[in-house]
N, C-alpha and C positions, 0 to 999 in steps of 0.2 A: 549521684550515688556512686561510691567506689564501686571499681572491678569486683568480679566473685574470686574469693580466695578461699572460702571455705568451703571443702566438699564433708558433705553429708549424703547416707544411704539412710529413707527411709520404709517404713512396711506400710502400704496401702490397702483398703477394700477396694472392690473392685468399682464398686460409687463412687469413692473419690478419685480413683483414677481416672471413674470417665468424664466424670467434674472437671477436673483441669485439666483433661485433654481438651474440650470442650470450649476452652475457654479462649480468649483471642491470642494469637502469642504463635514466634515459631519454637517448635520444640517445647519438650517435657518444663525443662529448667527457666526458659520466658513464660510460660504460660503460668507455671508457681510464683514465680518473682511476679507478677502482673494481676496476679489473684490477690496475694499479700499488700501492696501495694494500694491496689483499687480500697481493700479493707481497711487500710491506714488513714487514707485520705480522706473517706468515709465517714471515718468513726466520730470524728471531732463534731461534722455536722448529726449524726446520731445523738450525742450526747447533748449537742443544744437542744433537739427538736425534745429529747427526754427531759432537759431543764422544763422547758416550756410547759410539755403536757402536764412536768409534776407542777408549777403554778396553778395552772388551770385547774386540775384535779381540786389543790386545795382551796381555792380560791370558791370553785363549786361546792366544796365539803364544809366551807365558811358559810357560802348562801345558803345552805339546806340546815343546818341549826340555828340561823338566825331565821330561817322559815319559818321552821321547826317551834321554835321558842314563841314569834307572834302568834302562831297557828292555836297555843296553846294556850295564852293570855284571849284571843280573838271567841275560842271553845268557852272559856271562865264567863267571859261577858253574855255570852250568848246563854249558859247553864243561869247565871244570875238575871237575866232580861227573860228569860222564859221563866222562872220561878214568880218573880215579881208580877208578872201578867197573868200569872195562876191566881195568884193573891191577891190583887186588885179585883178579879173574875168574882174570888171569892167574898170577897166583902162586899161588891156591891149586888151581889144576888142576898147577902143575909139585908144591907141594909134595904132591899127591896121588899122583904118579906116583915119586916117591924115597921115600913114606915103604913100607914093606913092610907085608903082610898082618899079621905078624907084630909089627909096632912099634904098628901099631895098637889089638892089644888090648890091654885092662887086665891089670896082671898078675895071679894069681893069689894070691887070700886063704888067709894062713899061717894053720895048724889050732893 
């Protein structure tokens, strides 16, 4: 990195003054320059780990409407397989009730 050639006065809170006094460095002007610095080198890997999560996010947001979607076909079957087992309940309690005592048995084995 070049020499410092450019001077700058800035206004601080007193938080960030104690911030980058704080911070490793001799003097006001190393501890700034090593703050910025640390931030720079930083940032590239932030931004990867941010690629990353934003896949994952959507990748997750993929698996949950494609849940979503079977969840819903899986509910349809389940609505139509319980109706159907109503229906079958129901007919064969009616066909219980028409057929007679008599229609029910086997007939009788010729000697």
């Amino acid at each position: 990195m070049s020499s410092s050639s450019i001077s700058k006065s800035i206004r601080l809170t007193e938080e960030i003054y104690s911030y980058i006094d704080s911070y490793q460095g001799e003097g006001f002007n190393q501890k700034f320059k090593n703050i910025i610095l640390d931030a720079m080198l930083s940032e590239q890997h932030r931004k990867a780990k941010l690629e990353v999560l934003d896949r994952q996010i959507a990748n997750k947001e993929r698996q949950l409407r494609e849940l979503s979607a079977d969840y819903e076909v899986y509910s349809n079957i389940r609505r139509q397989a319980t109706y159907l087992e109503k229906t079958v309940s129901e007919l064969a309690d009616r066909s219980k009730r028409h057929v007679s005592p008599k229609d029910s048995q086997a007939p009788a084995a010729a000697d």
